[in-house]
VOPAGU-2260 file (C-alpha; in pm, 1 decimal, decimal comma):
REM VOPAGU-2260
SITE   aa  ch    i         X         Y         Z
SITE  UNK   A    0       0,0       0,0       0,0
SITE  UNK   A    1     312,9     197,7     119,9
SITE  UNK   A    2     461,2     127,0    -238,6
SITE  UNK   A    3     117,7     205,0    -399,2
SITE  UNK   A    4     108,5     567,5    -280,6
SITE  UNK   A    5     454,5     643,5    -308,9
SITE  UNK   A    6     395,4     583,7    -708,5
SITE  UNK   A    7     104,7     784,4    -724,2
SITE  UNK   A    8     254,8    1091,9    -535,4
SITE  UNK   A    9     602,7    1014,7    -758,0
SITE  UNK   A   10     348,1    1043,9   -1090,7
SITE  UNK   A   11     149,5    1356,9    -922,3
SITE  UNK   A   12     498,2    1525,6    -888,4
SITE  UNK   A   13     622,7    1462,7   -1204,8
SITE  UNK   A   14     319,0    1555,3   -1411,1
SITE  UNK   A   15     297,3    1835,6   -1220,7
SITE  UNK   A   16     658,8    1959,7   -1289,3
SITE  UNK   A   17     636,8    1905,2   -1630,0
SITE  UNK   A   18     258,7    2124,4   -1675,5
SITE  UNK   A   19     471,5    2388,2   -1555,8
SITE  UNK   A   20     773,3    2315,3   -1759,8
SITE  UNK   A   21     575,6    2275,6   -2064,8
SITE  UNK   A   22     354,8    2587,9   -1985,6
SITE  UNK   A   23     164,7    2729,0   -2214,3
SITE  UNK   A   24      29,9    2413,1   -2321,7
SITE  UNK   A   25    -241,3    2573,1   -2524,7
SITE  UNK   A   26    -432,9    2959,8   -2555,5
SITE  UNK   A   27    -405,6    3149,7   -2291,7
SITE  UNK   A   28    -740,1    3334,1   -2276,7
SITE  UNK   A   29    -742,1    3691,5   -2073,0
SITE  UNK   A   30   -1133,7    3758,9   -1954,0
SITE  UNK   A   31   -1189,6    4097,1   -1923,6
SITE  UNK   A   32   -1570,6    4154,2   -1728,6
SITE  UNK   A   33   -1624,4    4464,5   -1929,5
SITE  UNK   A   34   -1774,5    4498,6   -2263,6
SITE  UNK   A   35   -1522,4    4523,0   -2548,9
SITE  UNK   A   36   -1366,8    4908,7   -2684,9
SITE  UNK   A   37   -1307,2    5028,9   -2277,0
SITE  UNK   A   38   -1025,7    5072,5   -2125,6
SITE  UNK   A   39    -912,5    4723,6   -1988,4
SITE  UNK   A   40   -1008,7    4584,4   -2350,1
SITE  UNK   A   41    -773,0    4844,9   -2461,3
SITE  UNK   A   42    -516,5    4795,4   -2263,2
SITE  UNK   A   43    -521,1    4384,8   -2287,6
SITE  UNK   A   44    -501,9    4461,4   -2663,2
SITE  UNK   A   45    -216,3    4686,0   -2613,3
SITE  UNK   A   46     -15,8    4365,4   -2447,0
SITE  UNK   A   47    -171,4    4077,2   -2596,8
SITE  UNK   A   48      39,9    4050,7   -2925,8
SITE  UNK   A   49     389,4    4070,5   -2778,9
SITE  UNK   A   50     236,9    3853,2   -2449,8
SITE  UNK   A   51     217,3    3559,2   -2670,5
SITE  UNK   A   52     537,7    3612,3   -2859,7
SITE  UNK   A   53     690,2    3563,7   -2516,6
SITE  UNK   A   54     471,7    3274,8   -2420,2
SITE  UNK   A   55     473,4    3077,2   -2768,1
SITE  UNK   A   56     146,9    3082,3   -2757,5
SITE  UNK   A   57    -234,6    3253,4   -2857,0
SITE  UNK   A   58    -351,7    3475,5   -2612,8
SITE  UNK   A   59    -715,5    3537,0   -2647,7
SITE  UNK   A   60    -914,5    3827,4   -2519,8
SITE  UNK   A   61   -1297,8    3743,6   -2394,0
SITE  UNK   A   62   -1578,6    3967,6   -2246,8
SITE  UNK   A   63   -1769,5    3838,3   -1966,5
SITE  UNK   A   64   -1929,6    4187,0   -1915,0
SITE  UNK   A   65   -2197,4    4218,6   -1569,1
SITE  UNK   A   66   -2233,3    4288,0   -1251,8
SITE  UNK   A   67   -1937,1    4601,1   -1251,5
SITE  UNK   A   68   -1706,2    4308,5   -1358,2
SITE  UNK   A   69   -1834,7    4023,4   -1114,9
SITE  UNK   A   70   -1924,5    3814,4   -1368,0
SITE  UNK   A   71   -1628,0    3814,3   -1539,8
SITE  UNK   A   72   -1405,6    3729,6   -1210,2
SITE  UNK   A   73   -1658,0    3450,6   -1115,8
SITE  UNK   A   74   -1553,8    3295,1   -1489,2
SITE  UNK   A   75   -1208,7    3284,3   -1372,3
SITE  UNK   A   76   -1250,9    3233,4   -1016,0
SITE  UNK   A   77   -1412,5    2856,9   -1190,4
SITE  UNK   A   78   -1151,4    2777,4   -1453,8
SITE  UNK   A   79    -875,3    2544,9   -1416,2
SITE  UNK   A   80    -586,9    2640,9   -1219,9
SITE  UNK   A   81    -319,7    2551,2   -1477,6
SITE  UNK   A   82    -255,2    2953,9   -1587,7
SITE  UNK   A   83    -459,5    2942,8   -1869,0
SITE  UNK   A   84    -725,0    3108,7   -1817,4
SITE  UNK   A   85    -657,7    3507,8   -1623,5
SITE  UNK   A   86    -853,1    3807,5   -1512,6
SITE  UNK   A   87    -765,2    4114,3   -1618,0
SITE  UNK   A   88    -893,4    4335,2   -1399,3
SITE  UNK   A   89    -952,6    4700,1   -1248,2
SITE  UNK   A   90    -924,8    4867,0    -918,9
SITE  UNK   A   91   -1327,9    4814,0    -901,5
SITE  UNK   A   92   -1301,2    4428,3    -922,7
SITE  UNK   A   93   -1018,8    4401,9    -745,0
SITE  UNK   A   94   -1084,0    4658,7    -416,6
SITE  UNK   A   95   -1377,7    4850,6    -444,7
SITE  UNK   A   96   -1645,7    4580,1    -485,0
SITE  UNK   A   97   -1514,0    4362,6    -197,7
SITE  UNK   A   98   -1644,8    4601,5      16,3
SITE  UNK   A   99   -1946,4    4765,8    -230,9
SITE  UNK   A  100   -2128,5    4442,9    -226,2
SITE  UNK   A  101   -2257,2    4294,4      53,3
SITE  UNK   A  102   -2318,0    3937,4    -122,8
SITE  UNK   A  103   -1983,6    3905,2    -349,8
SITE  UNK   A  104   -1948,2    3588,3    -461,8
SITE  UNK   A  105   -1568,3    3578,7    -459,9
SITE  UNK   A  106   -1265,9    3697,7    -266,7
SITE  UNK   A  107   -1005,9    3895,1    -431,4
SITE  UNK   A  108    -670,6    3727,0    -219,8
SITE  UNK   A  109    -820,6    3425,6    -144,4
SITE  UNK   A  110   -1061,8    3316,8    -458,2
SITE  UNK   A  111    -737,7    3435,4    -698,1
SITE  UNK   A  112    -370,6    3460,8    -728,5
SITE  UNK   A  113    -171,5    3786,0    -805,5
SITE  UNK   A  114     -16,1    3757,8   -1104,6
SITE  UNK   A  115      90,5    4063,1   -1206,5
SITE  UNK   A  116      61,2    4460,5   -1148,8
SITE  UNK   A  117      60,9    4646,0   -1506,9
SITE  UNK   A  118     -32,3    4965,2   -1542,8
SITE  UNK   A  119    -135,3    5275,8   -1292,2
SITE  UNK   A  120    -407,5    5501,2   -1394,3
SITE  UNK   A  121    -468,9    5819,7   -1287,0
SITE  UNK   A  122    -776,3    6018,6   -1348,7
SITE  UNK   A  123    -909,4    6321,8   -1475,0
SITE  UNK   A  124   -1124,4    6588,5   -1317,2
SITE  UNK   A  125   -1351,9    6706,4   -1644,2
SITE  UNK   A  126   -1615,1    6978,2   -1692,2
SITE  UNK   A  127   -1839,5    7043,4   -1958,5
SITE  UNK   A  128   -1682,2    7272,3   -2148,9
SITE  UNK   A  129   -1929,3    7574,5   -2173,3
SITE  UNK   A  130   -1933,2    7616,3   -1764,9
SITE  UNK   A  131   -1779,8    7920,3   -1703,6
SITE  UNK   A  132   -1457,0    7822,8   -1555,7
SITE  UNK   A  133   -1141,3    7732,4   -1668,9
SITE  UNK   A  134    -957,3    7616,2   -1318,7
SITE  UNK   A  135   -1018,6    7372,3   -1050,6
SITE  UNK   A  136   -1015,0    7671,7    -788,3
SITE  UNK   A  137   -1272,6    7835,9   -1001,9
SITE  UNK   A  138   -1502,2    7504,6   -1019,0
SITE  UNK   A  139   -1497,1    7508,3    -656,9
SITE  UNK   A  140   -1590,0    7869,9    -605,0
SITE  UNK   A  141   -1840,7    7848,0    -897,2
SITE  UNK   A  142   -1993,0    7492,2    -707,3
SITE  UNK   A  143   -1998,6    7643,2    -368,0
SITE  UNK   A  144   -2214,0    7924,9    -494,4
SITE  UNK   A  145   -2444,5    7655,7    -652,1
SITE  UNK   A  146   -2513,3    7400,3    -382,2
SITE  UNK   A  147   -2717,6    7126,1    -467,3
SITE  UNK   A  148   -2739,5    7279,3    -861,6
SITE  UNK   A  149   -2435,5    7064,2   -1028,3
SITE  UNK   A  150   -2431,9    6729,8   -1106,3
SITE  UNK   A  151   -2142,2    6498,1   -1163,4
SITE  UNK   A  152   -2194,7    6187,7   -1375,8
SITE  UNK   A  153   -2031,9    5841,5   -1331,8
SITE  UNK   A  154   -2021,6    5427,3   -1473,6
SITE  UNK   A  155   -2193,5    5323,8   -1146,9
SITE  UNK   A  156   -2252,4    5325,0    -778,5
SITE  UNK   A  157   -1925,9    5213,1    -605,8
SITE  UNK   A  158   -1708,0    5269,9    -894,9
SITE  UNK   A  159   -1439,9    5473,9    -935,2
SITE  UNK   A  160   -1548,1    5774,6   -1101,8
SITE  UNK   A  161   -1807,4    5773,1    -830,8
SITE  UNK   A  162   -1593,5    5736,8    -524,9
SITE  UNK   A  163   -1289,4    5981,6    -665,2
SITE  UNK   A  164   -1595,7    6313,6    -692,6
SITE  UNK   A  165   -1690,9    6194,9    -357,9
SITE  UNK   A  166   -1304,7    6218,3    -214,1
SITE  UNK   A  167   -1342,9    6537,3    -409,0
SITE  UNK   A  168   -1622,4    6629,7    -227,8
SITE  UNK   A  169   -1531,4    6611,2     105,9
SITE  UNK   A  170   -1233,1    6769,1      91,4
SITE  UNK   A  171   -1353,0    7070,1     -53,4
SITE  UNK   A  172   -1681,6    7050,6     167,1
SITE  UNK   A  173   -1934,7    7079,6    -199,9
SITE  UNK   A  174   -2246,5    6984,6    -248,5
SITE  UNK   A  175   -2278,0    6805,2    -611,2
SITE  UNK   A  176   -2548,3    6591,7    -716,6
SITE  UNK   A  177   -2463,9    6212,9    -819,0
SITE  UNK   A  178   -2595,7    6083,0   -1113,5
SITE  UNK   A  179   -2516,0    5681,1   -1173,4
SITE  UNK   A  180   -2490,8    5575,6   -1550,6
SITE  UNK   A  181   -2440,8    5190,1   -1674,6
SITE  UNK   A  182   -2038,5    5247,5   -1782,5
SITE  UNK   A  183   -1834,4    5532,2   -1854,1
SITE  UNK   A  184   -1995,2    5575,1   -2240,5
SITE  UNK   A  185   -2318,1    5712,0   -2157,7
SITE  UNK   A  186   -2211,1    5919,3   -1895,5
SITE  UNK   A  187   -1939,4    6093,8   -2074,0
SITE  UNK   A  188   -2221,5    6124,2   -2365,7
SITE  UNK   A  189   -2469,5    6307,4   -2097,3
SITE  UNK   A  190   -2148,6    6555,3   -1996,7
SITE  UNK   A  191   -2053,8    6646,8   -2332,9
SITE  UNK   A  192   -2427,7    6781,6   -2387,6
SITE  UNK   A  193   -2404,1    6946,6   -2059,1
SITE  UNK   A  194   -2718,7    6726,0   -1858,0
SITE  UNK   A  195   -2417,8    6651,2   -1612,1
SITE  UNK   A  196   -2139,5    6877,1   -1529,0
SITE  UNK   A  197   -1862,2    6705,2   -1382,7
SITE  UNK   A  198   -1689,2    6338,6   -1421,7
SITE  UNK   A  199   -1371,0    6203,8   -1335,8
SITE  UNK   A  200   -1226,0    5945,5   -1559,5
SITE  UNK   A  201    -938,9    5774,6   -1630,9
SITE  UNK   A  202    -701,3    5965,6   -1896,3
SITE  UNK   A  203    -654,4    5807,7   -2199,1
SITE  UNK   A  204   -1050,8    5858,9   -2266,7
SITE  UNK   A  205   -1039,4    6159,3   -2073,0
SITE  UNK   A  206    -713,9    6352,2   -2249,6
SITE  UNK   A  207    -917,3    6232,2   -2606,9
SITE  UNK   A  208   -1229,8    6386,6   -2527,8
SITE  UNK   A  209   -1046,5    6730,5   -2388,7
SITE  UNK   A  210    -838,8    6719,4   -2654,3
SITE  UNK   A  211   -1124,7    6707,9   -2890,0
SITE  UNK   A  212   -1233,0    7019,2   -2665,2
SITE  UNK   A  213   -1560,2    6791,3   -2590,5
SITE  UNK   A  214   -1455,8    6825,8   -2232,0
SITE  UNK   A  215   -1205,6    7031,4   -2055,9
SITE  UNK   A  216    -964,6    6880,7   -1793,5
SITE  UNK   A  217    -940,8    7093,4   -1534,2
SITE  UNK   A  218    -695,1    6857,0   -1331,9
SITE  UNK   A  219    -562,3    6557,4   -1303,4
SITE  UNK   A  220    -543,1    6330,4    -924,8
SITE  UNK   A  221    -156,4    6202,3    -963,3
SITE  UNK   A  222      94,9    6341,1    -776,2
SITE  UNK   A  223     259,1    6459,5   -1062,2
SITE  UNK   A  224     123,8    6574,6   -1428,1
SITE  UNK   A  225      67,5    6322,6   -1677,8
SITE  UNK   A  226     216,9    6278,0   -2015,1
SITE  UNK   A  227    -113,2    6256,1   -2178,3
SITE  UNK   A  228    -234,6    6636,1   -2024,3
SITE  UNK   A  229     130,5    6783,2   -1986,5
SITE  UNK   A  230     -92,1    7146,1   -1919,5
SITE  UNK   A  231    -349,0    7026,4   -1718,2
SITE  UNK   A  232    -213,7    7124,1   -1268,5
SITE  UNK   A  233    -237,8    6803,8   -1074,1
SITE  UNK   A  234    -498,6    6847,3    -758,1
SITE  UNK   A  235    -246,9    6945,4    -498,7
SITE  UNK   A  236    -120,2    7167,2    -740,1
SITE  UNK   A  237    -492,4    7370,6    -704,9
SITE  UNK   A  238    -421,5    7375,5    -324,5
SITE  UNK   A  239    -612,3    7032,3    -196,1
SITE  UNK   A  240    -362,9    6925,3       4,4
SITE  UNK   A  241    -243,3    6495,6      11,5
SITE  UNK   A  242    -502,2    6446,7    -268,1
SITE  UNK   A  243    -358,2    6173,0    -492,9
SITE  UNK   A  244    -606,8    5901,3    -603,4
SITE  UNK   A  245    -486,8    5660,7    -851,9
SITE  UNK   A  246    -614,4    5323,7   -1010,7
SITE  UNK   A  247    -464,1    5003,9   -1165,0
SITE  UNK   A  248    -448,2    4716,2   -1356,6
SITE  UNK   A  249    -394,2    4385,6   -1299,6
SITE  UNK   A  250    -363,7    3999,5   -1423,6
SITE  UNK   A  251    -476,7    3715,4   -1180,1
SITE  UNK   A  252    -541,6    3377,1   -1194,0
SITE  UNK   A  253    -747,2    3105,9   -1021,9
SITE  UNK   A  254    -653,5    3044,9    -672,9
SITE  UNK   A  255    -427,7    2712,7    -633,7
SITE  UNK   A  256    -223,6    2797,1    -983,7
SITE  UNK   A  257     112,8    2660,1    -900,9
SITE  UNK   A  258     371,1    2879,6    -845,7
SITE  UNK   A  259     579,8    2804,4   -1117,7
SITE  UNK   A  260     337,2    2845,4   -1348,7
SITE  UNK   A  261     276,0    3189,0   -1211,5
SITE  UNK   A  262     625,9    3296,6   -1159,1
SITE  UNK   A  263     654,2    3216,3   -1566,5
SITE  UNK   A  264     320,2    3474,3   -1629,7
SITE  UNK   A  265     465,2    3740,8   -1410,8
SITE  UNK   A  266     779,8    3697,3   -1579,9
SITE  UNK   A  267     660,7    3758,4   -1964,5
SITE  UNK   A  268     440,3    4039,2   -1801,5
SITE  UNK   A  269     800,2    4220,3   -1684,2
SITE  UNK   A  270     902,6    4207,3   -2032,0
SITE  UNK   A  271     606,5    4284,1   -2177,8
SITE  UNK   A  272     641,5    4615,9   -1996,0
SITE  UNK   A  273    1023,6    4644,6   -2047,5
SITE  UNK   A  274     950,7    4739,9   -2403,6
SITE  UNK   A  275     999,8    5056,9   -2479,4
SITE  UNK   A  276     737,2    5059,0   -2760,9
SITE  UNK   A  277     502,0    4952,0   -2478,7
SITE  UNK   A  278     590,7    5199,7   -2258,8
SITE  UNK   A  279     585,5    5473,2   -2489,5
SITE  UNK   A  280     222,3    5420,9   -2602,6
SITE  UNK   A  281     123,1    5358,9   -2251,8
SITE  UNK   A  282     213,4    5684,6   -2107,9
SITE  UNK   A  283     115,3    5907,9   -2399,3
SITE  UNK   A  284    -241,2    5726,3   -2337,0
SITE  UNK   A  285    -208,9    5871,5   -1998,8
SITE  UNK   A  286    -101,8    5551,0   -1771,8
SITE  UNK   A  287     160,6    5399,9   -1595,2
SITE  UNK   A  288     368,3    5078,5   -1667,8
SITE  UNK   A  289     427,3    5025,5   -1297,9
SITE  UNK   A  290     492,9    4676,4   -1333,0
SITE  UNK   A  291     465,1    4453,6    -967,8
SITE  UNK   A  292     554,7    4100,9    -926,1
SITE  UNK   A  293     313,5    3802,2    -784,8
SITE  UNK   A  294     439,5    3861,5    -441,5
SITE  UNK   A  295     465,2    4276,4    -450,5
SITE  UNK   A  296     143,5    4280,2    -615,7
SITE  UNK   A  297     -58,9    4048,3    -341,8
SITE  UNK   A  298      87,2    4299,8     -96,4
SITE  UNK   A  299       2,8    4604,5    -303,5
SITE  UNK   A  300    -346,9    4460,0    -326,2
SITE  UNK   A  301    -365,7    4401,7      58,7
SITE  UNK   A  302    -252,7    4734,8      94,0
SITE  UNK   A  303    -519,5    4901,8     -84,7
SITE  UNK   A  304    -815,4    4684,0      -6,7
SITE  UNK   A  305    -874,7    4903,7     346,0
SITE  UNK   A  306    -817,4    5218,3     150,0
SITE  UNK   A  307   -1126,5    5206,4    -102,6
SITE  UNK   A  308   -1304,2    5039,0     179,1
SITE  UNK   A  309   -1303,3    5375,9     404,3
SITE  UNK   A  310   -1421,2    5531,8      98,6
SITE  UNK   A  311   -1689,6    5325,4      -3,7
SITE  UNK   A  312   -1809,4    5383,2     356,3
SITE  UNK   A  313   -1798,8    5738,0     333,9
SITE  UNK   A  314   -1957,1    5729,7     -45,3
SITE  UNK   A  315   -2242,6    5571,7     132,5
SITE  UNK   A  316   -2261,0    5320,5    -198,3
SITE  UNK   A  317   -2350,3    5011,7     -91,2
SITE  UNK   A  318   -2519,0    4729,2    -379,0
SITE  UNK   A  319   -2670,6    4395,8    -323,5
């Protein structure tokens, strides 16, 4: 009996080491739980090609849009853990709806495993641009003579271009009126025709809308200014002091995916990012390529989960 299971575990071991030797065996398929022409489809498109020069083999994009990107993480969160099936995901998915929805049916550290950190994406603060102001210090004083009268759209409750206005919001001390749309599209449509007066959104849709002059920027909520909007005063710049809000991206895969296996992901994700070709069309889009290991970027991600949660709280979102 001895002998018996001493073969079996010999054979588990040994097909075991060579999945992750031979890795990828087949596609590698990146679900994204947004509908196709956003930003994460965007940005998997943008490292897709030289991902599977690296990895020898397909890598195939597929929506599984719902649910502010739930159903798309509860696809992966199912799927094998052999590394061929990852999320890519946002700071929603990942942070915010862990503690917007009281039922989620997965857990972001203990349902998945880090993969990968790839981009960081600021946002933008936008007006429509036939308000009368032309600052972020004039919003405010414009706003604070309004109260109640101006309107800020955004993709959701308990997303991020509804939690950012609210940061926004309570440290200046405004009054603006939320109004929730079903994704970034529609609610960027309603701004540019002026039935909503203020977003915030990430940049590369953001600096192609204001440079359209469809919106105007009025700042951005990095530290420092982005490539994308190289005119356009960060926040602290306009005198809100410590206000720096920034999102990410991120690759993960099914919880139990050996370590190998990930170790090999991560590593064709550093190169991916290395490129200078890469890099260069990533920051003139406005984000990022602040690549994080498996191990930085589960620590990163434990990091940030109390963050968004304080703000969610203080948003007073909360979805079923």
């Amino acid at each position: 009996m001895l002998k018996q299971f001493a073969a079996l575990f010999a054979a588990l071991t040994l097909a075991l080491g060579v999945t992750a030797q031979t890795f990828p065996a087949k596609p590698v398929r990146i679900v994204v739980g947004f509908p196709a022409g956003g930003p994460l489809d965007q940005h998997a498109r943008l490292l897709s090609d030289k991902l599977q020069t690296i990895l020898g083999q397909p890598v195939l994009i597929d929506y599984k849009a719902g649910a502010g990107g739930t159903v798309g993480a509860q696809e992966v969160m199912k799927a094998a853990p052999d590394g061929h099936t990852l999320m890519l995901a946002n700071t929603g998915v990942m942070v915010i709806n862990p503690a917007l929805y009281s039922r989620l049916p997965y857990a972001t550290l203990k349902d998945f495993t880090p993969v990968a950190r790839t981009a960081m994406q600021p946002l933008a603060l936008l007006v429509n641009p036939k308000l009368p102001v032309t600052s972020l210090k004039e919003f405010i004083t414009y706003t604070r003579e309004r109260p109640g009268q101006i309107n800020y759209g955004s993709a959701g409750n308990g997303s991020i271009s509804h939690l950012v206005p609210e940061m926004f919001k309570n440290a200046t001390g405004l009054f603006m009126v939320h109004i929730p749309y079903r994704g970034s599209a529609p609610a960027f449509t309603d701004l540019m025709a002026g039935q909503v007066q203020f977003m915030a959104e990430s940049i590369p849709q953001a600096a192609n809308y204001h440079k359209q002059g469809k919106v105007r920027a009025l700042a951005v909520t990095s530290r420092t200014r982005n490539p994308a909007l190289p005119d356009i005063p960060t926040v602290m710049e306009a005198g809100i002091k410590d206000f720096e809000v920034v999102g990410f991206y991120g690759f993960l895969a099914p919880a139990g995916t050996p370590k190998d296996v990930v170790a090999k992901l991560s590593e064709a994700f550093r190169q991916v990012l290395a490129l200078p070709e890469i890099r260069n069309r990533m920051i003139t889009q406005g984000a990022d390529p602040a690549f994080l290991g498996a191990d930085d970027f589960a620590r990163f991600l434990a990091a940030e989960m109390p963050r968004w949660a304080a703000a969610v709280q203080k948003s007073g979102a909360k979805l079923d």
